[in-house]
C-alpha positions in Angstrom: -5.3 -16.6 0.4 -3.4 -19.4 -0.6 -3.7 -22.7 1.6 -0.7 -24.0 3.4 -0.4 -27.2 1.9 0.1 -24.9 -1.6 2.8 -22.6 -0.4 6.6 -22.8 -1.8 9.6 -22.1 -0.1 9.0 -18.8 -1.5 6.6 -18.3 0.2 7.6 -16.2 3.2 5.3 -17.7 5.8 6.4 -21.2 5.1 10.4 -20.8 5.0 10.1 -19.0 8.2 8.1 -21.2 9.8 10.3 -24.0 8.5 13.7 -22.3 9.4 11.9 -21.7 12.8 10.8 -25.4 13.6 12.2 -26.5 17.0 12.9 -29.6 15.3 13.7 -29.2 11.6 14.9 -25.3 11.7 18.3 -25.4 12.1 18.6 -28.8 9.6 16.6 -27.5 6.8 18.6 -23.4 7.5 21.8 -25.1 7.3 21.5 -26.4 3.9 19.3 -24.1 2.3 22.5 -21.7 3.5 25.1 -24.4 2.1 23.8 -24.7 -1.0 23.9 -21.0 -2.0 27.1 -20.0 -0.3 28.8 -23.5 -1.4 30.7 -24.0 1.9 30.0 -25.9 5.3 28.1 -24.1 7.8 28.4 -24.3 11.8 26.0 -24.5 14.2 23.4 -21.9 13.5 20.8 -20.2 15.7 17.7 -19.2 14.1 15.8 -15.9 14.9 12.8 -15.9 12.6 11.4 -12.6 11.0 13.6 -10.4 13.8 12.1 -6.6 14.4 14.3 -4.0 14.6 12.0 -0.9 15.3 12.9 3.2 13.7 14.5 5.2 16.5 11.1 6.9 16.5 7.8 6.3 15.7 7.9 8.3 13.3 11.3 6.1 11.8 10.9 3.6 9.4 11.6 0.0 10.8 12.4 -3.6 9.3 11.3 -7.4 10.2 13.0 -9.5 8.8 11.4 -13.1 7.1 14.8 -15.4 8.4 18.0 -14.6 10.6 20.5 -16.7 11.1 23.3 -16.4 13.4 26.5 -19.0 12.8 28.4 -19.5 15.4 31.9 -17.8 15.3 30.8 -16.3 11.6 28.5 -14.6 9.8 24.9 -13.3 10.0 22.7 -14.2 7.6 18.9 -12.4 6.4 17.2 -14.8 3.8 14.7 -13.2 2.4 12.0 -14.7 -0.3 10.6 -12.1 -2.6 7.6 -13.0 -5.5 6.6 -9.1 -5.8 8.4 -8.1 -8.9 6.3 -5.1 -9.4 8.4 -2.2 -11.2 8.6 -0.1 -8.5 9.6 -2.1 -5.4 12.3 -4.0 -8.0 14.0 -0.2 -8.9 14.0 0.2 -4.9 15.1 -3.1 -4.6 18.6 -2.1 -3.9 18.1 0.4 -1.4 16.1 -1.7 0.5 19.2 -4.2 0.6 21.0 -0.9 1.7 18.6 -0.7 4.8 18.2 -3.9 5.6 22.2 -4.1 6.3 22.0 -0.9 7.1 19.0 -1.8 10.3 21.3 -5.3 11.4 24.4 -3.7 11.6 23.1 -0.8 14.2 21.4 -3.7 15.8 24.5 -5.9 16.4 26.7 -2.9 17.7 26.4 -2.4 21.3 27.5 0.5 23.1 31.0 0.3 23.8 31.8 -1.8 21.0 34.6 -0.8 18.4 33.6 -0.7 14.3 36.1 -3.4 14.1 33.5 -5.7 16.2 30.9 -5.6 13.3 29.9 -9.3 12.2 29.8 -10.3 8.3 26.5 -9.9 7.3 24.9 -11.6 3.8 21.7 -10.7 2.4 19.9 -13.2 0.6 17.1 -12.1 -1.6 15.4 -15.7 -3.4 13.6 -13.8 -6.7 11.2 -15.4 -9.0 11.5 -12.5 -11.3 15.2 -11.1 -12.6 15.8 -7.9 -10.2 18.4 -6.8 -13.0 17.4 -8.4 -16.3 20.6 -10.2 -17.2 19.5 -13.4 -16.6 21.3 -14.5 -14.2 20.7 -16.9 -11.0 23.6 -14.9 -8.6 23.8 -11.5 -8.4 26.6 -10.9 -5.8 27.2 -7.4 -4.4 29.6 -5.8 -2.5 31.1 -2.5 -1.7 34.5 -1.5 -3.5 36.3 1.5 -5.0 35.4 3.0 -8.1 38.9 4.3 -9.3 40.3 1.1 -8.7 38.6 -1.8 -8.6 40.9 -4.1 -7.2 42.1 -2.5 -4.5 41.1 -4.5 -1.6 37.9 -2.9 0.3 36.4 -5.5 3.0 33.7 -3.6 4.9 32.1 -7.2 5.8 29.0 -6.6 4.0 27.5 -8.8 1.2 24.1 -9.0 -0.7 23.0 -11.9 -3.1 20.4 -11.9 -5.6 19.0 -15.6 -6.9 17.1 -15.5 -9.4 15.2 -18.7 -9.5 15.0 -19.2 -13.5 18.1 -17.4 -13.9 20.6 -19.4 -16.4 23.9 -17.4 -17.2 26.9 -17.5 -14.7 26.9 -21.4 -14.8 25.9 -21.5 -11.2 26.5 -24.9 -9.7 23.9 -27.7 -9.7 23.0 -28.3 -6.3 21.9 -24.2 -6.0 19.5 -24.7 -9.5 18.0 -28.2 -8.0 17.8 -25.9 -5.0 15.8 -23.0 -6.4 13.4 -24.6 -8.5 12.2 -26.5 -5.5 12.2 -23.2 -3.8 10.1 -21.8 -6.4 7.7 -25.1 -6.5 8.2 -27.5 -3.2 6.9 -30.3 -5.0 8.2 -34.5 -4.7 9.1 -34.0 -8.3 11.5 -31.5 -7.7 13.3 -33.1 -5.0 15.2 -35.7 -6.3 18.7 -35.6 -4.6 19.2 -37.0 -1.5 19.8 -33.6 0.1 16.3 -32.0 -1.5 14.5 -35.1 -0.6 15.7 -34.8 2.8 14.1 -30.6 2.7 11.5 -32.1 1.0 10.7 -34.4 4.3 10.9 -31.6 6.6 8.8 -29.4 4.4 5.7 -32.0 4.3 5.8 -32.5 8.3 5.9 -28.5 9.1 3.1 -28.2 6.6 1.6 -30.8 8.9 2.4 -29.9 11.9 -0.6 -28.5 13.9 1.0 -25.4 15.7 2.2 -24.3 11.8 -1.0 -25.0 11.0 -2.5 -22.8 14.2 -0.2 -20.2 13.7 -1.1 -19.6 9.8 -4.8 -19.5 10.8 -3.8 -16.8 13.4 -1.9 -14.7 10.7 -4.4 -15.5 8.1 -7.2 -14.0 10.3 -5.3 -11.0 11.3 -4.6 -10.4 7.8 -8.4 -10.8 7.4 -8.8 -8.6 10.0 -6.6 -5.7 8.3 -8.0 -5.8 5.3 -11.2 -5.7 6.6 -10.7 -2.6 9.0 -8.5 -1.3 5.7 -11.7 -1.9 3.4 -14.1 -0.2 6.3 -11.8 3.0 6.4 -11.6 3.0 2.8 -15.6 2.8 2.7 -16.0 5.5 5.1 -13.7 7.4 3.3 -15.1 7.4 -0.3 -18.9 7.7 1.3 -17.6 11.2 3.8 -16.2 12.1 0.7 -19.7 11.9 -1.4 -21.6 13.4 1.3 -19.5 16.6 1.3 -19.4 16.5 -2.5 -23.3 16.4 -2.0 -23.5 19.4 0.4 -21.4 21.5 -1.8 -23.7 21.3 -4.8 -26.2 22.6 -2.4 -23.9 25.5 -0.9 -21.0 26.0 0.7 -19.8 24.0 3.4 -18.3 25.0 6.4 -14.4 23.9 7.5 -15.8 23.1 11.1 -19.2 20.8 8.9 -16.3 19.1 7.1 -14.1 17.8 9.6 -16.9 16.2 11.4 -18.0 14.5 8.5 -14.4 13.3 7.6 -13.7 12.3 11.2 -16.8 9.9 11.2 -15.6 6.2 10.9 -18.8 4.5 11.8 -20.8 3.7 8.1 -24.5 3.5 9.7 -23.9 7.2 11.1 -22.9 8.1 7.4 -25.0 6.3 5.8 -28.0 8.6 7.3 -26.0 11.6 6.8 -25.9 10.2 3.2 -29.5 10.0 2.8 -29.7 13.4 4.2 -27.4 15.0 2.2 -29.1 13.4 -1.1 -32.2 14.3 -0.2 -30.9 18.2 0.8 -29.4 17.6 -2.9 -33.1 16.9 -4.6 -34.8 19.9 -3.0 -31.6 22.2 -3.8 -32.0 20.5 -7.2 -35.9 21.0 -7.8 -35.6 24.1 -6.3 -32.7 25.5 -8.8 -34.9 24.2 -11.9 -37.6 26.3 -10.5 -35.7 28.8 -10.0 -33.8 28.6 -13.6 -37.3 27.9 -14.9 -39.3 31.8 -13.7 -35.9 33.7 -14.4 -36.2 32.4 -17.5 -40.0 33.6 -18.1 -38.6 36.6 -16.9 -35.7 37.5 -19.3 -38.7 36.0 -22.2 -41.5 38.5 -21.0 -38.7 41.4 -20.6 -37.8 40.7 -24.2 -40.8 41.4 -25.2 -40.8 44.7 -23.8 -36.9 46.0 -25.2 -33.4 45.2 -25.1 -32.6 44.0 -20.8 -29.5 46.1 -19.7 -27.1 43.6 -18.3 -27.4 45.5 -14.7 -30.5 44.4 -14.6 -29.8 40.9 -16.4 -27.3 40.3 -13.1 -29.9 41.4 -10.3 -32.3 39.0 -12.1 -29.6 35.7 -11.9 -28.6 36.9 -8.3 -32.3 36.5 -7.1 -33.4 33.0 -6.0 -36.3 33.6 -4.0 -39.2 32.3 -5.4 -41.1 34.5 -4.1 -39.3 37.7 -5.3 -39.6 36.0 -8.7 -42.9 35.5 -8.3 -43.7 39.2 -7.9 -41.5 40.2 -10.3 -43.3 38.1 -12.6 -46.4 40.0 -11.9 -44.7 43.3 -12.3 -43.5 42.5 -15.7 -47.1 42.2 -17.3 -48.3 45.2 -15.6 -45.2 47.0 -16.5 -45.5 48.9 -19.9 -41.7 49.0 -20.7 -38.2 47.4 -19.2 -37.7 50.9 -17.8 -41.1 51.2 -15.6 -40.2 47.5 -14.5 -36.8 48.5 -13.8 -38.3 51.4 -11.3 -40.4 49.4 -10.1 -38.3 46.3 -8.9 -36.0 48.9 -7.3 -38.5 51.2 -5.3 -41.1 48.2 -4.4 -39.4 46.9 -1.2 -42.1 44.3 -1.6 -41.3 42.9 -4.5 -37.6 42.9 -3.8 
């Protein structure tokens, strides 16, 4: 995990726990939102990495990494992505859909007329190109597709920045801006504005709560992938054990959700050991097995051609004891036929 005195403002943990200082939030929010939208911004309240929960448990919910609420305007989602694997990129859209989709029901109380709906911008900070055209802004927002004119204001807007994106000739102060994003360093802060971010950036880093608080989500993240790595342990070894038992036979439904339902890896470790050594004597016992039916099929062949009746009651028979006497029978036997009438009136040797 990366230390804190690493991390970039696209880093998720730090720009919400700078956004969310009680002394630098609002300062540091207030340009990082000026500098994109290139206009002034009142008086914001900050309401880092906001939860809005699924209907049901069952429903898919959201948190999201920085809300901002200006006064008497718009509400504001900033939210720093590094993924960039293909698949969450393709979705990368519909997850913009959701997220406006998630504020919107949460900002509409009962009562309260469509027309009450706030402006909502969502700001996804890239470092990879979410649509490959190289640019640094990607602004969407709903319109009509027979005419694309036509005036459509539904209040709802989504921008993409691309932190190494170059076409669009986006303004200076937003490219000084998202390379120090991308890497916080003194280096890249070298207007007055940036060196001011730059300030606030060291102290949060420095600050001791930030510093508490990064521990705490660090270990809990720990913690998760620990109890993740467990389950996944206890998985993979129920999962051998009942691969184990079925070599040896079959196992029943009511045997196999006991074994799956077992979390704790001592208790499946024995039943491991148990089942591998059930496996060896299943094993030893099948060569041994394999081994006198086939003495039996070579001292039959001896005596004529084995009808395949009998070639099927032979493979069928895994007692080694039955074997055994049928092994005996063969040599005192003077053809497959007195064998034959043997093995199936002998209740003995059957």
């Amino acid at each position: 995990m990366k230390k804190l005195q690493e991390m970039n403002l696209v880093d998720d943990f730090l720009v919400y726990s700078l956004t969310a200082h009680k002394v630098y939030g609002e300062e540091a929010a207030r340009y990082i939102l000026e500098c994109i939208l290139q206009r002034s911004i009142r008086h914001l309240t900050v309401v880092p990495q906001k939860t809005w929960y699924g209907e049901t448990p069952e429903k898919h919910g959201v948190r999201l990494d920085v809300c901002l609420d200006e006064e008497d305007g718009e509400l504001f989602d900033i939210e720093p992505d590094r993924t960039g694997s293909s698949e969450e990129v393709k979705a990368l859209p519909r997850r913009a859909r959701f997220y406006h989709a998630k504020i919107d029901a949460g900002n509409l109380t009962a009562g309260e007329s469509y027309g009450t709906l706030r402006n909502v911008v969502v700001i996804f900070i890239t470092t990879y190109d979410p649509f490959g055209l190289n640019r640094m802004v990607y602004t969407i927002k709903n319109g009509c597709v027979e005419v694309p004119e036509m005036p459509y204001e539904d209040g709802a807007k989504t921008l993409f920045l691309y932190t190494k994106g170059e076409e669009g000739n986006p303004p200076k102060e937003l490219r000084e801006l998202t390379r120090y994003m991308e890497e916080s360093s003194g280096e890249n802060a070298q207007t007055n504005g940036l060196k001011r971010l730059h300030e606030m950036v060291t102290k949060v880093k420095a600050d001791r709560e930030v510093g508490l608080a990064y521990m705490k989500m660090w270990e809990s993240e720990e913690s998760i992938k620990a109890r993740a790595t467990a389950e996944a342990t206890a998985n993979e070894k129920a999962n051998e054990i009942l691969r184990l038992l079925e070599k040896c036979g079959t196992v029943s439904q009511e045997e196999r959700e006991r074994i799956l339902a077992q979390r704790n890896l001592q208790v499946l470790e024995q039943w491991h050991e148990e089942a591998m050594a059930k496996n060896e004597q299943y094993l030893t016992a099948k060569i041994k097995t394999e081994s006198k039916q086939e003495t039996i099929f070579l001292l039959l062949s001896d005596l004529g051609q084995v009808p395949e009746a009998l070639k099927a009651k032979i493979l069928s028979e895994t007692r080694q004891e039955t074997l055994d006497l049928w092994i005996r029978a063969i040599k005192r036997a003077e053809s497959i036929e007195q064998f034959t009438a043997s093995v199936l009136s002998d209740r003995e040797s059957l």
